[in-house]
C-alpha positions as CSV (number, residue, x, y, z in Angstrom):
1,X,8.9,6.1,11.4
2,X,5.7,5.6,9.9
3,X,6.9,5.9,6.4
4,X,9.3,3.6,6.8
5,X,7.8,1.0,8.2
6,X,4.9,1.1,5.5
7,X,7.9,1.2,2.7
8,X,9.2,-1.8,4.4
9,X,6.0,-3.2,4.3
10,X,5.7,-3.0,0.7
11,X,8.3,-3.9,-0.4
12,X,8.1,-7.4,1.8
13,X,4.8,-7.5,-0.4
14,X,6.2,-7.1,-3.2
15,X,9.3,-9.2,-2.9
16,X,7.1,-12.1,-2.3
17,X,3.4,-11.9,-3.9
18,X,5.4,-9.7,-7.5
19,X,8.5,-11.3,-7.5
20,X,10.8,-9.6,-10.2
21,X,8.3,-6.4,-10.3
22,X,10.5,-3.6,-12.1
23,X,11.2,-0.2,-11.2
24,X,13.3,2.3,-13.0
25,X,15.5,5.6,-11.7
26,X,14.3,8.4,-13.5
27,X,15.8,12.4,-12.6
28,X,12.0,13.7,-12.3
29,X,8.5,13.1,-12.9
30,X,8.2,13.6,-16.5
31,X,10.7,11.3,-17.0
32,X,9.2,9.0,-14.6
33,X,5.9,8.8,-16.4
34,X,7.8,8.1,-19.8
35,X,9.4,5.3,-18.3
36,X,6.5,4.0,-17.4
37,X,4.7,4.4,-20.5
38,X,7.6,2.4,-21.7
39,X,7.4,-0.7,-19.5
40,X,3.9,-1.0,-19.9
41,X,4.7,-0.6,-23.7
42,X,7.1,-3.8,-22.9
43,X,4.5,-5.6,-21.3
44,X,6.8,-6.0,-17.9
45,X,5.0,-8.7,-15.6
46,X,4.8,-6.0,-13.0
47,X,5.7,-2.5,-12.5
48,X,6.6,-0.8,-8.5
49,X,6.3,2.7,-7.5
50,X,6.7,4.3,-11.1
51,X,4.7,7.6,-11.5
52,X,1.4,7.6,-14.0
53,X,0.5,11.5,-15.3
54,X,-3.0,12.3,-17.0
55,X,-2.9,16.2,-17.6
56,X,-6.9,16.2,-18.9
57,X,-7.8,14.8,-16.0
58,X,-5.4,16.8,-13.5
59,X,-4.2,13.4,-11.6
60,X,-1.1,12.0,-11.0
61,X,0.3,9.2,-8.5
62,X,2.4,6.5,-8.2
63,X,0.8,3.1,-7.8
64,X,2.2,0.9,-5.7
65,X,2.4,-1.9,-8.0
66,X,1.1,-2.5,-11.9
67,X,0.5,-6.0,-12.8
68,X,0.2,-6.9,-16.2
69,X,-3.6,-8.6,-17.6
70,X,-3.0,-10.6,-20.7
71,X,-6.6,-10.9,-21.2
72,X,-7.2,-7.6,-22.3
73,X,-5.4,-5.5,-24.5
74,X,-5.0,-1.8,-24.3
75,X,-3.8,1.3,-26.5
76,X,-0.3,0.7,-25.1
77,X,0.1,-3.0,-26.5
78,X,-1.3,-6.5,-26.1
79,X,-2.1,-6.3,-22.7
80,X,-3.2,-4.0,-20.0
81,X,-2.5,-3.1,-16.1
82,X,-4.6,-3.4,-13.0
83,X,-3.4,-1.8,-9.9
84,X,-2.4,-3.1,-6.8
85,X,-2.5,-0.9,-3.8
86,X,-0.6,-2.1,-0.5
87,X,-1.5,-0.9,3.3
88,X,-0.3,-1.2,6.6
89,X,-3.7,-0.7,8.0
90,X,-5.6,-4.2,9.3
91,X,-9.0,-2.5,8.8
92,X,-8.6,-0.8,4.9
93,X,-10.5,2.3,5.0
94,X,-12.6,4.7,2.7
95,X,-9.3,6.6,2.0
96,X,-7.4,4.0,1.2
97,X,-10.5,2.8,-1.3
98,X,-10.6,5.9,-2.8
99,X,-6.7,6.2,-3.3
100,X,-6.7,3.0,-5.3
101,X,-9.7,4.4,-7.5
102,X,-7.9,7.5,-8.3
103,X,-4.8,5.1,-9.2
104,X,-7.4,2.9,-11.5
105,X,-9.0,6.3,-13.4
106,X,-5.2,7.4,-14.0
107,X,-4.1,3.8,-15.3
108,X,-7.5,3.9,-17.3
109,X,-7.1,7.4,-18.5
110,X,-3.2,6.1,-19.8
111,X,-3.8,2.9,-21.6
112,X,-7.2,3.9,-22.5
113,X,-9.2,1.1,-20.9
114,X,-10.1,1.7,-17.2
115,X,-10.1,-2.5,-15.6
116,X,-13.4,-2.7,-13.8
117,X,-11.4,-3.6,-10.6
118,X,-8.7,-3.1,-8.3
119,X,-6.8,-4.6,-5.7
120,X,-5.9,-3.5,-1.5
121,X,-3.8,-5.6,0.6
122,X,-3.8,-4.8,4.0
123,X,-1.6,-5.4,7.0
124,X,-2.5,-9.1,6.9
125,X,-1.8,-10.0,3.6
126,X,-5.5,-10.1,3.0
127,X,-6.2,-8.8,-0.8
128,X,-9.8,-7.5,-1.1
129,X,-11.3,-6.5,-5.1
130,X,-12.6,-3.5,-5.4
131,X,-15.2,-3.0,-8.1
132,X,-14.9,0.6,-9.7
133,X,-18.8,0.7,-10.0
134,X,-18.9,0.3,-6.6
135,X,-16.9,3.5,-6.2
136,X,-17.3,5.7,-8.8
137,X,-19.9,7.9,-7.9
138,X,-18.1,8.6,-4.7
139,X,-14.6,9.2,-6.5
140,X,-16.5,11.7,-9.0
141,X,-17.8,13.6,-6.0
142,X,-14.6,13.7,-4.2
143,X,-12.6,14.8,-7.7
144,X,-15.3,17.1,-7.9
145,X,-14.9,18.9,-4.6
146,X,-11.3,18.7,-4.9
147,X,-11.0,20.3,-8.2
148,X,-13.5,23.2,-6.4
149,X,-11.3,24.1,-3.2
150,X,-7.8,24.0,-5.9
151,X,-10.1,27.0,-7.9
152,X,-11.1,28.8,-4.8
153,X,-13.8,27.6,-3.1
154,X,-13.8,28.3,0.5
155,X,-14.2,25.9,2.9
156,X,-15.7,26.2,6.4
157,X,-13.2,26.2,9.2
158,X,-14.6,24.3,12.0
159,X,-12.1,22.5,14.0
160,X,-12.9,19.0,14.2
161,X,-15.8,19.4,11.4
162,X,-14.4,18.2,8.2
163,X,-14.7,15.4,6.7
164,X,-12.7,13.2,4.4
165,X,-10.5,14.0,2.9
166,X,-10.8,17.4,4.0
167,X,-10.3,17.0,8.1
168,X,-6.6,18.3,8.6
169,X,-7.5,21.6,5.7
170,X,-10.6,22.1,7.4
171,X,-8.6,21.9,10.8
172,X,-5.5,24.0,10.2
173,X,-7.9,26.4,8.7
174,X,-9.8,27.0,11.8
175,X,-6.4,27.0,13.6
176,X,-5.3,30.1,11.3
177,X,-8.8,31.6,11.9
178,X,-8.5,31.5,15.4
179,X,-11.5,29.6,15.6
180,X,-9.7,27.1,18.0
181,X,-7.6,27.1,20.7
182,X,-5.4,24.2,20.7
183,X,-4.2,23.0,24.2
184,X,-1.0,21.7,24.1
């Protein structure tokens, strides 16, 4: 329910604030991303829910929404893309911060300038900037440790001890552990 009533959410967004925003079928990922590549190539006004890839850097995502700068050029063309992430949440979190960031690097990464800002709209329609330099130690760190746990690194199960974005691993591992007895 939760899903859906964020999709629905975005898409109301969308409708109104990036009217005519494109978004392309594609059979997987890979296509997806070439797509992508491809509208951006275009220089398409905006661009929904189409997947971004960079293999060097190990991310992937899909933004919810690409808008084109005409200020700035970038390797793909004439212009560049900022992104735009959209929330259901009133109060926009670290998380939701840190998700946009990751979305940033990858559009960076792929039209090989990285725009010194991005966007959140929350619940309200409220749209707050977001200054990378603001974030990027933090993201780094999080990368970091993320990139650690994938190659092995344990991490401490103690239920209720984790923090983001680590709390449900951290959790479920104390629950396989039997460090925790979970009363239904």
């Amino acid at each position: 329910h939760l899903f859906e009533v964020g999709h629905n959410y975005q898409a109301g967004v969308i409708d109104v604030s990036y009217t005519g925003a494109v978004q392309r079928i594609f059979s997987d990922e890979e296509e997806g991303v070439r797509l992508t590549l491809e509208l951006m190539s275009r220089g398409e006004h905006a661009i929904k829910d189409m997947p971004l890839m960079c293999l060097p850097l190990g991310l992937e995502g899909r933004p919810d929404v690409l808008v084109r700068v005409d200020d700035v050029a970038s390797e793909l063309g004439p212009c560049s893309y900022c992104v735009v992430e959209i929330k259901t949440a009133r109060n926009i979190q670290k998380a939701h911060i840190l998700q946009g960031a990751v979305y940033n690097r990858l559009v960076g990464a792929v039209q090989g300038y990285e725009p010194p800002q991005f966007y959140v709209i929350n619940r309200d329609g409220d749209k707050q900037t977001i200054q990378m330099a603001d974030v990027d130690d933090e993201l780094d760190r999080v990368l970091r440790e993320m990139r650690e746990v994938i190659n092995g690194k344990a991490i401490e199960a103690c239920h209720g001890a984790g923090q983001w974005p680590w709390e449900s691993y951290v959790d479920s591992l104390a629950v396989a552990a039997k460090d925790v007895s979970l009363i239904p």
